[in-house]
N, C-alpha and C positions, 0 to 999 in steps of 0.2 A: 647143883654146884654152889656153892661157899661164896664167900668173895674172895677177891684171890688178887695179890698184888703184882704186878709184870714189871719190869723193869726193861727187858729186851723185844724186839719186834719177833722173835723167834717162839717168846712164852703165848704172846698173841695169836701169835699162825698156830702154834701146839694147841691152843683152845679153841680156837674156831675149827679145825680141821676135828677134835672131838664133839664140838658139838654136830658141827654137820653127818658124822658120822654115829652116832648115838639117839639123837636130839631130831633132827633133821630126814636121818635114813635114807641119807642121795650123795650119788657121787659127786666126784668134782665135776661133771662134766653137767649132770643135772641142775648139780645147785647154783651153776654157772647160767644157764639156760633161763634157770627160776629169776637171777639177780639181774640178768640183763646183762651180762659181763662174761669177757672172752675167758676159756677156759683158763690160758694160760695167768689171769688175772687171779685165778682162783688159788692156781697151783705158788703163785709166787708169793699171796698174803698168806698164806699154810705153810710157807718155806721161812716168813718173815723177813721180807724185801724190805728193807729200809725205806727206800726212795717209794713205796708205794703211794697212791692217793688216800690220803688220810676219809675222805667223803665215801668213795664206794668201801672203803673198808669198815667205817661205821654201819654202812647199810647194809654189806655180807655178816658182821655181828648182831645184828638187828632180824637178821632173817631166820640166823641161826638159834634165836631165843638167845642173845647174849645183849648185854648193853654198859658202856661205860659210865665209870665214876668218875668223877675227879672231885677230891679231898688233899687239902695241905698236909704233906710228907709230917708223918706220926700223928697226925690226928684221927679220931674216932670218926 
């Protein structure tokens, strides 16, 4: 996968929910299991919960082979 620019909590739950499903090859309930984290945790950063904890959602990203950037808006 590319880099890829998100703007919404929902583009983030879209990408982690393909990597765990791709990438990963486990369900929500598995990759819940594997992260330490209740299923329904899973289900809601994959639906793109706003109010989520930003920490275990770095660490579901992290598991899933994904990892953030942060670069100032138009820069390389």
């Amino acid at each position: 996968m590319n880099q890829v620019v998100v703007t919404r909590t929902k583009e983030i739950g879209a990408l982690l929910r393909e990597a765990r499903k791709k990438q990963a090859g486990m369900t929500q309930a598995e990759f819940a299991t594997l992260a330490n984290v209740g299923n329904r945790f899973v289900v809601d950063a994959e639906n793109g919960k706003e109010t989520i904890q930003a920490q275990k959602l770095l660490e579901l990203l992290a598991l899933a082979g994904l990892e953030v950037v942060i670069r100032r808006k138009g820069g390389a």
